[in-house]
RODO-2510 file (C-alpha; in nm, 4 decimals, decimal comma):
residues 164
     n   res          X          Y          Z
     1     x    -0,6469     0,0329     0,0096
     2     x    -1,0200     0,1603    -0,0177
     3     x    -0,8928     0,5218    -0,0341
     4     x    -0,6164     0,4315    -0,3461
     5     x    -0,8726     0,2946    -0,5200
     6     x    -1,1205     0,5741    -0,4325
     7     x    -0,8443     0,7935    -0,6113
     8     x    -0,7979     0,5976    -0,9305
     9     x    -1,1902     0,5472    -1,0063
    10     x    -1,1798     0,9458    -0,9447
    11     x    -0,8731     0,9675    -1,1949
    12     x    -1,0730     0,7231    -1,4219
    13     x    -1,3936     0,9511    -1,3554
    14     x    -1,2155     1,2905    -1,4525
    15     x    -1,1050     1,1771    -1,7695
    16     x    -1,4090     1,0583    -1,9201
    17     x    -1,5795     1,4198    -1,8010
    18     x    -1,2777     1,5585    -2,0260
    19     x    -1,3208     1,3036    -2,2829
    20     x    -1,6766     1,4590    -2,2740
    21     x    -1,5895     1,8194    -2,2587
    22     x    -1,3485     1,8652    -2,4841
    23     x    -1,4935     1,5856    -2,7451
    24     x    -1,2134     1,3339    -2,7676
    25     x    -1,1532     0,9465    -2,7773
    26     x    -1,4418     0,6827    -2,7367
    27     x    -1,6660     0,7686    -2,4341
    28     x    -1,7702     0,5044    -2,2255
    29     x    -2,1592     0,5625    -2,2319
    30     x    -2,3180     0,2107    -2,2660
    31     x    -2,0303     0,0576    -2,1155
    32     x    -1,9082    -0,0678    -1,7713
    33     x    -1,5535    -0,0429    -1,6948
    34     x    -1,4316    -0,2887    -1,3857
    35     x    -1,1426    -0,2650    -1,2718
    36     x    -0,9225    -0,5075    -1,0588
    37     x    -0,6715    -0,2960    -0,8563
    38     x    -0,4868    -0,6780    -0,7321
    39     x    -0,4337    -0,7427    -1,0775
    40     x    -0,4443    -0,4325    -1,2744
    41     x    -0,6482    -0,5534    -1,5217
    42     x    -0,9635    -0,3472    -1,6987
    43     x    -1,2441    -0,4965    -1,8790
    44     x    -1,5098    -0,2905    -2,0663
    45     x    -1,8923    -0,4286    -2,0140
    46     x    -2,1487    -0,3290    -2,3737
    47     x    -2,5087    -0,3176    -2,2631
    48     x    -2,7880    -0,1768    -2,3623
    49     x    -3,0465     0,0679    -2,2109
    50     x    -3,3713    -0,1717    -2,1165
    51     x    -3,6537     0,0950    -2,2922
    52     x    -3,9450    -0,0910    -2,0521
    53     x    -3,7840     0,0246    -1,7550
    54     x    -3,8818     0,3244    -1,6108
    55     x    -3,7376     0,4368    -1,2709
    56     x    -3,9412     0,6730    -1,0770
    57     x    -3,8081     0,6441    -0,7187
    58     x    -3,5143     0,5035    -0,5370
    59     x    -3,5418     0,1804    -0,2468
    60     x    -3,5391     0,3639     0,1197
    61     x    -3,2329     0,1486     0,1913
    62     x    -3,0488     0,2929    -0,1266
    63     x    -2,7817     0,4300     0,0373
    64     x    -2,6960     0,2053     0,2903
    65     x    -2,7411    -0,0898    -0,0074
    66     x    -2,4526     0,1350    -0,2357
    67     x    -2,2604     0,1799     0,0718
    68     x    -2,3023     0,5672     0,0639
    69     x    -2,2984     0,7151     0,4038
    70     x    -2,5947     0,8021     0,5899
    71     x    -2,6210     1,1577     0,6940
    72     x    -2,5207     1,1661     1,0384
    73     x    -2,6660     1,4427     1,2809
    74     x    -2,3992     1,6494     1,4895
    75     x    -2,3821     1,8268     1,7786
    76     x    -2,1092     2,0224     1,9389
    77     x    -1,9747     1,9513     2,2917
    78     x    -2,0885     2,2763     2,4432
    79     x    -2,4084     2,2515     2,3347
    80     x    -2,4483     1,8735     2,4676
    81     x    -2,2765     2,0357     2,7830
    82     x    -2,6377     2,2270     2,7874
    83     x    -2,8900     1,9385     2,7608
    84     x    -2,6313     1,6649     2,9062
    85     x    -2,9054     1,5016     3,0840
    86     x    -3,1212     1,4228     2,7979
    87     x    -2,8407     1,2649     2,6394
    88     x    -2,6770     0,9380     2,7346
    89     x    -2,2682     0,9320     2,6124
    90     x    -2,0731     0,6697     2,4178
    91     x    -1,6678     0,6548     2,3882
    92     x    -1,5769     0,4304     2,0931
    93     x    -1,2091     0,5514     2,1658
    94     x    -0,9033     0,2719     2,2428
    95     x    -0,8102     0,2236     2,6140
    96     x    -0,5170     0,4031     2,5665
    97     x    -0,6970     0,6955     2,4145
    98     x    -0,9698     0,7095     2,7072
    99     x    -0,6580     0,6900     3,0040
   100     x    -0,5386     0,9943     2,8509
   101     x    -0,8147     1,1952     2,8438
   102     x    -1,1746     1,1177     2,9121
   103     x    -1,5351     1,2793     3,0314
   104     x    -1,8329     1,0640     3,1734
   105     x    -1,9586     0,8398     2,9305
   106     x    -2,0427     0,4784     2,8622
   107     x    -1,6906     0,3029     2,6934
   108     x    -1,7078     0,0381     2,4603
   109     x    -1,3872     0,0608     2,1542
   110     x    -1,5155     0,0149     1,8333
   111     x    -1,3768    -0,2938     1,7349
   112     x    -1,5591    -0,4259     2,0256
   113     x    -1,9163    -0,2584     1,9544
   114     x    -2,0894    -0,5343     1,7398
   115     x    -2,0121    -0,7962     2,0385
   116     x    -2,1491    -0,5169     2,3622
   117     x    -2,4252    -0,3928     2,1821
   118     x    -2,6539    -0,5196     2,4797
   119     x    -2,4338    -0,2819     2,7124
   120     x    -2,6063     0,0302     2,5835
   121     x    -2,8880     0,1737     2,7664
   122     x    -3,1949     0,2803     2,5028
   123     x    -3,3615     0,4871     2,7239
   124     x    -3,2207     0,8187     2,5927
   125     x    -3,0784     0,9122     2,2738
   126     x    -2,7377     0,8449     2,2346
   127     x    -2,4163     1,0830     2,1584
   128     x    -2,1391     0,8954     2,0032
   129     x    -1,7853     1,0207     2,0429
   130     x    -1,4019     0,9415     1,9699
   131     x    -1,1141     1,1879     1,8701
   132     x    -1,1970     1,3611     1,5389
   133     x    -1,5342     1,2113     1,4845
   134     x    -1,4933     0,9622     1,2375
   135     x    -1,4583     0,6880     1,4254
   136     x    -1,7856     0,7354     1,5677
   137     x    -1,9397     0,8329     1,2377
   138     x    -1,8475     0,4461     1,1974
   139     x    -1,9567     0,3450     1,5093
   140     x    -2,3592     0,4691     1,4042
   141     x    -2,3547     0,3000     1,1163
   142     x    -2,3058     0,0041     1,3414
   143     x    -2,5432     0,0842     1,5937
   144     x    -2,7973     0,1436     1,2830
   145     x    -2,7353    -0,1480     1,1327
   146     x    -2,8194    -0,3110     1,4001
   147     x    -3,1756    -0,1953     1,5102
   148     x    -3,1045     0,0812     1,7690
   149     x    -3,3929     0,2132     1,8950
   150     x    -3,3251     0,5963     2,0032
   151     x    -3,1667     0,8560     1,7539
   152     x    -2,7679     0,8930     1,7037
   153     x    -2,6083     1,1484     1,7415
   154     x    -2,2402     1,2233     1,6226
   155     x    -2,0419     1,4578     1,8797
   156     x    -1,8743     1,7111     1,6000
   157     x    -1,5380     1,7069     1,5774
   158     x    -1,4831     1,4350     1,8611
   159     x    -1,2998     1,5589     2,1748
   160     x    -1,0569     1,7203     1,9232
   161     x    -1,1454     2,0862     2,0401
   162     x    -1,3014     2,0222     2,3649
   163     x    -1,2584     2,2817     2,6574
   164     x    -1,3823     2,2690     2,9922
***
């Protein structure tokens, strides 16, 4: 659902640029348009810019607090393959996934992560992996949200292309 509404804020989005560009219709500056995708309906919020209010820099939590992705460090397999033992390894893969096809590492599924947090070791810095490497983008975002202590590390493009 997030990604069809992701597309019509976009749609939305590229029309008032065009509105913009090529000088037609009512733009929306000074206005807030919601949206409801359950019920269709739009509403158009007035307000006015508060002159007093000057800002100069942005919370450090900003993008975590408008749900904007952290930027996640990445490192590819054959060059963890080189410092393995400064690393230690996470699989947020399914069961299923790992019986299939799996290297050394510590195996906790995301959907199961917030509840075996305690199960990770913090006494190296931890590479995160799953199939593509969006799952375990996901998975750091938990693991930074809640408090851990060594640095993240997503494994770049998941097992997807690994060779041994």
């Amino acid at each position: 659902m997030q990604n069809i509404i992701a597309g019509i804020i976009g749609s939305l989005q590229a029309n008032e640029v065009l509105k913009i560009i090529l000088d037609l219709g009512n733009i929306l500056s000074g206005n807030v348009l919601t949206f409801n995708a359950l019920s269709m309906k739009q509403s158009i919020l007035s307000f006015e810019k508060n002159l007093s209010m000057n800002v100069k820099t942005l919370d450090n939590d900003y993008q975590l607090f408008c749900g904007m992705p952290e930027i996640v460090r990445e490192i590819p397999f054959q060059e963890y393959k080189k410092q393995s033992k400064n690393f230690n390894l996470l699989d947020v893969r399914t069961l299923k996934e790992r019986a299939e096809f799996s290297i050394t590492s510590i195996h906790i599924p995301i959907n199961e992560l917030p509840r075996r947090l305690h199960e990770l070791p913090q006494n190296k810095n931890l590479i995160v992996f799953c199939e593509s490497g969006m799952r375990s983008k996901r998975a750091i975002q938990i693991l930074r949200a809640n408090n851990f202590k060594k640095e993240l590390i997503n494994l770049k493009d998941g097992l997807r292309n690994v060779k041994f």
